[in-house]
C-alpha positions in Angstrom: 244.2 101.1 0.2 241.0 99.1 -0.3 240.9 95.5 -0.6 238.8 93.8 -3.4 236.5 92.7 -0.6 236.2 95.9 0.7 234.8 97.3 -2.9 231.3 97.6 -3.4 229.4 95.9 -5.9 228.2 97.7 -8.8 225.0 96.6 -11.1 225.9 97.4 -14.9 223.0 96.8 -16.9 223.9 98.7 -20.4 226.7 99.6 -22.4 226.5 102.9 -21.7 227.0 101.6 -17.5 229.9 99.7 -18.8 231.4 102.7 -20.5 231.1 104.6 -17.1 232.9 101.9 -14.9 235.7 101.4 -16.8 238.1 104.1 -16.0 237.1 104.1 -12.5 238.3 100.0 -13.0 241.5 100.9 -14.7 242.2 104.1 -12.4 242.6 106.0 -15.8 240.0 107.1 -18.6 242.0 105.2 -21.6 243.1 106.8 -24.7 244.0 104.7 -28.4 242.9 101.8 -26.3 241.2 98.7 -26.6 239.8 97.6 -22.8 238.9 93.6 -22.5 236.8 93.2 -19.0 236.3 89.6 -18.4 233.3 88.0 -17.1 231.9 84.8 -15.2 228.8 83.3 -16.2 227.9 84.8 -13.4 228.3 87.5 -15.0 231.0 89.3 -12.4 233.8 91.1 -13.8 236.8 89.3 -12.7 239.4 91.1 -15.2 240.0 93.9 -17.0 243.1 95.1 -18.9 244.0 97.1 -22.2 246.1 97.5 -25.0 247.7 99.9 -27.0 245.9 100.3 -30.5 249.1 99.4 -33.3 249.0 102.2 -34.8 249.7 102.3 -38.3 247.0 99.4 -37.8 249.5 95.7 -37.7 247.4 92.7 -38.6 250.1 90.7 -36.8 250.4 92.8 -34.1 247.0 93.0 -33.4 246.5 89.3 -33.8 249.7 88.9 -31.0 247.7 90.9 -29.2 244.4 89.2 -29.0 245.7 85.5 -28.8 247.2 87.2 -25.8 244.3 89.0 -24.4 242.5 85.5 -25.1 244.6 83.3 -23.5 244.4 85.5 -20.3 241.0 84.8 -20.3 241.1 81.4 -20.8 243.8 81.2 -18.1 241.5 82.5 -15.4 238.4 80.3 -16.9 236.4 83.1 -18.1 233.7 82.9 -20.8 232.8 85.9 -21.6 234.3 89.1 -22.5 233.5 92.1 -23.7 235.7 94.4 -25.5 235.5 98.1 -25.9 237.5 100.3 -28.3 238.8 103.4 -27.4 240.0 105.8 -30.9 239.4 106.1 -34.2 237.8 103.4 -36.6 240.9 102.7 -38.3 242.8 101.8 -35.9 240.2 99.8 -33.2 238.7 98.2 -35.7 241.7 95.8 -36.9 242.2 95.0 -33.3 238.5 94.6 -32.6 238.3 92.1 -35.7 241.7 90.0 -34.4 240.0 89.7 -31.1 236.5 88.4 -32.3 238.5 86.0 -34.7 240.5 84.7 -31.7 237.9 84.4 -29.1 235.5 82.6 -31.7 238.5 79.7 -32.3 238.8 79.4 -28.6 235.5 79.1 -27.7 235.1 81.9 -25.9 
């Protein structure tokens, strides 16, 4: 089993680099997903986690669901996060919105 200080740091310098790291991050290729990896200013990635996409689409659900994903962040002091959604339109984008709308009244 490797130890986080035995991993070896990775440069990601476009979206399309982030899109490649993920899985191997999560250990899976996600599926009707929304991924939240969470940054430091300095810019390290120092959390990532998903969630299920509500699906039929749930404006409360999805807003549980990104006050939660917000106040992990918060919790471990990170500033910046980037989400990426994983499925159709229909049903990342009413998660996708709830997130934004969260993180913006946070600060984040």
């Amino acid at each position: 089993m490797n130890s986080s200080s035995d991993r070896q740091p990775v440069r990601v310098s476009s979206v399309a680099g982030l899109l490649v790291v993920i899985p191997p991050l999560l250990g899976f290729t996600p599926e009707s997903s929304l991924v939240v990896v969470g940054a430091t200013r300095a810019d390290r990635i120092q959390a990532e986690f998903r969630s299920d996409l509500p699906d039929p689409p749930d404006t409360a659900v999805a807003a549980e669901i990104a006050a939660h994903a917000v106040r992990v962040l918060a919790r471990q002091r990170l500033p910046v996060a980037i989400a990426v959604g994983y499925g159709p339109g229909r049903l990342v984008t009413p998660l996708a919105d709830a997130l934004r709308a969260s993180a913006s009244s946070s600060g984040l």
